[in-house]
C-alpha positions as a Markdown table, in Angstrom:
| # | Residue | x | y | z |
|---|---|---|---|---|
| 1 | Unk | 75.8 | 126.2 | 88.7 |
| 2 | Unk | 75.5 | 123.5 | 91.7 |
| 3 | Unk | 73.4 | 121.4 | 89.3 |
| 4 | Unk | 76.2 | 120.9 | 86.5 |
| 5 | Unk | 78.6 | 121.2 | 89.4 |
| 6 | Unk | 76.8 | 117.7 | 91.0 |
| 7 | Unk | 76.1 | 116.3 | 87.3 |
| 8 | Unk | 80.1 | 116.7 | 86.6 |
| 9 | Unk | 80.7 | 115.1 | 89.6 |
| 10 | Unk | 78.8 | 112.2 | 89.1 |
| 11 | Unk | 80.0 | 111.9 | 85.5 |
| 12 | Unk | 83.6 | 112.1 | 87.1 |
| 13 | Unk | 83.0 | 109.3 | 89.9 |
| 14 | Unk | 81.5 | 107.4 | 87.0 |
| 15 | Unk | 84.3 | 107.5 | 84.4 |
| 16 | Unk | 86.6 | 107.1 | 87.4 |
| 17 | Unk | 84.6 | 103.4 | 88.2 |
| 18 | Unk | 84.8 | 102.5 | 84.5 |
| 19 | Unk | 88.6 | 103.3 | 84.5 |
| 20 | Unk | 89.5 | 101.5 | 87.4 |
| 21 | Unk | 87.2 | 98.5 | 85.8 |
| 22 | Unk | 89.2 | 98.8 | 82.5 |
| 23 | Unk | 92.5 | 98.9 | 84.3 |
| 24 | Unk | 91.5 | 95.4 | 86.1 |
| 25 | Unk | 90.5 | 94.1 | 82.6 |
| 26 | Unk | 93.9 | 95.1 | 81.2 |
| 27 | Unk | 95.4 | 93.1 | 83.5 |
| 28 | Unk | 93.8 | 90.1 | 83.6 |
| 29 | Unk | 94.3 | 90.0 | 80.1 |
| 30 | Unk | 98.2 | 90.3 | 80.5 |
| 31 | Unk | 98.2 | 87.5 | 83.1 |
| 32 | Unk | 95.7 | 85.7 | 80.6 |
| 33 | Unk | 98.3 | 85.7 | 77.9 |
| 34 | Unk | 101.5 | 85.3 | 80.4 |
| 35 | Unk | 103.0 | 89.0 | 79.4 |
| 36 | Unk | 104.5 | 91.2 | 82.0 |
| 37 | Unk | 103.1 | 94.2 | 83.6 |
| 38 | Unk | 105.1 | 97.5 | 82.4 |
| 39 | Unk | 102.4 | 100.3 | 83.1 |
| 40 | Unk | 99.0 | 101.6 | 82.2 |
| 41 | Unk | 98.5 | 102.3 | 78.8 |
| 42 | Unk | 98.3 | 106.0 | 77.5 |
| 43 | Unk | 95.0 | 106.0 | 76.8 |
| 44 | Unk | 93.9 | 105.1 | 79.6 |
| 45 | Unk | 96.3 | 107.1 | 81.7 |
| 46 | Unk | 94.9 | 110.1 | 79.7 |
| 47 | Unk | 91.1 | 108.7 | 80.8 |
| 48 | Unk | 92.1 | 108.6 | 84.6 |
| 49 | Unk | 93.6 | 112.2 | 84.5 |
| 50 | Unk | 90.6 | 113.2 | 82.5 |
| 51 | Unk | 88.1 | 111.3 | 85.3 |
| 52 | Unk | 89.9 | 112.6 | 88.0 |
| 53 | Unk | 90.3 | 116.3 | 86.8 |
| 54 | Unk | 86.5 | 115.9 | 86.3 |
| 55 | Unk | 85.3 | 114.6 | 89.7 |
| 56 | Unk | 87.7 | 117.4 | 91.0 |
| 57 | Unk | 85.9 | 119.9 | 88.8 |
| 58 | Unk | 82.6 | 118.9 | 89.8 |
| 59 | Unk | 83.1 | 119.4 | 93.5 |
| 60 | Unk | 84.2 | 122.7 | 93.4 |
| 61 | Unk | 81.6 | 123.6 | 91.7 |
| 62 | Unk | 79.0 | 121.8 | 93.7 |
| 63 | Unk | 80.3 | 122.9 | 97.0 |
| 64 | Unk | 79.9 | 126.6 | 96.1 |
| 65 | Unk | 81.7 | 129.7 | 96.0 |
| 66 | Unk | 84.4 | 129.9 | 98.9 |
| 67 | Unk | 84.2 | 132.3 | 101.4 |
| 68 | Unk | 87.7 | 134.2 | 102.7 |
| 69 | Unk | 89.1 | 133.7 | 106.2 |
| 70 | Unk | 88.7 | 137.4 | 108.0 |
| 71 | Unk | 91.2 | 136.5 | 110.6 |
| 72 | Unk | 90.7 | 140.2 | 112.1 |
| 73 | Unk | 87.2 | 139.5 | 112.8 |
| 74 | Unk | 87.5 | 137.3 | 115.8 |
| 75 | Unk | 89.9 | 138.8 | 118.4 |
| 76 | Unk | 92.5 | 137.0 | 119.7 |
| 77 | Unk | 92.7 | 135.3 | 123.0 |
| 78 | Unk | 94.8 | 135.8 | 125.2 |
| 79 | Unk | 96.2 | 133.2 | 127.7 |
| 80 | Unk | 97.9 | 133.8 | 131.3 |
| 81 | Unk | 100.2 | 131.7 | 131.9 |
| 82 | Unk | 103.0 | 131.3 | 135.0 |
| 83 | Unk | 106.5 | 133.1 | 134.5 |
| 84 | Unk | 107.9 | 130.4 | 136.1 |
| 85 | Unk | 106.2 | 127.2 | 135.7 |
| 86 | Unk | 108.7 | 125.2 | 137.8 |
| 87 | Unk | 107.8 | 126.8 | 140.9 |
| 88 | Unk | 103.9 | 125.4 | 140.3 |
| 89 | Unk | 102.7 | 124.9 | 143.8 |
| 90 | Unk | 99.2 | 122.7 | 143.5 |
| 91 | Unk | 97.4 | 121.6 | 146.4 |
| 92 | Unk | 95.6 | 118.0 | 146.4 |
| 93 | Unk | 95.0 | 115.4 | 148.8 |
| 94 | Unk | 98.7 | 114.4 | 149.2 |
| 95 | Unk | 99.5 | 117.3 | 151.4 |
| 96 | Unk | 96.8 | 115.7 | 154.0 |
| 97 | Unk | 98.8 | 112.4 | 154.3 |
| 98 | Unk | 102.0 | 114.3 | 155.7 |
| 99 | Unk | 99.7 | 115.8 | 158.8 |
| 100 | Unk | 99.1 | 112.1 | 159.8 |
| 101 | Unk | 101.6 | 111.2 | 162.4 |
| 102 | Unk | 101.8 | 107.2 | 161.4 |
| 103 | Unk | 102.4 | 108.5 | 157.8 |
| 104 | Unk | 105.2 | 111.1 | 158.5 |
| 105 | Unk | 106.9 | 108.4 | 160.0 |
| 106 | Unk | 106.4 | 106.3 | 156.7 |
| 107 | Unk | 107.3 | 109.4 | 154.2 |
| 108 | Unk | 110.8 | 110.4 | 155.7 |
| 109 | Unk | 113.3 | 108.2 | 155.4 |
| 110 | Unk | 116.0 | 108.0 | 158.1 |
| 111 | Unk | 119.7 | 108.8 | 157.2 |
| 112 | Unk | 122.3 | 107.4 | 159.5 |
């Protein structure tokens, strides 16, 4: 099944190219002939559905069958987290500065 799977897809990518190729044609044979652009024709609308729906095909069929999401199989983690984040006391190299006398000075500002 992955063999016609990847062959489908191929032939899908391919008539998808050749589309896309007929669709520049098309228009450079309006502009060739000074007509306005309204829209694809059908037929080749119907060709990029078909070449589309095709590559689409093929993948699925190439990638293999799916396997289901067992969300019960892996337990769930649990994270602890603060009650009251706000409160967060962290301790870093900033509290060291405020022990330095010359800094203290520096860090409070005087009111008058």
């Amino acid at each position: 099944m992955a063999a016609l799977g990847k062959l489908l897809l191929v032939a899908g990518l391919a008539l998808l190219a050749y589309t896309a190729y007929q669709a520049t044609i098309y228009r450079e044979t309006l502009r060739l002939t000074q007509q306005e652009f309204e829209g694809l024709p059908l037929p080749l609308l119907a060709q990029l559905v078909a070449a589309v729906a095709a590559a689409l095909l093929g993948s699925l069929a190439a990638w293999g069958s799916f396997q289901p999401i067992r969300i019960a199989d892996v337990p769930k983690v649990e994270v602890a987290r603060p009650h009251r984040t706000e409160f967060a006391v962290f301790n870093h190299r900033g509290t060291m500065l405020g022990s330095l006398p010359h800094m203290r000075k520096l860090a409070v500002p005087k009111i008058r």
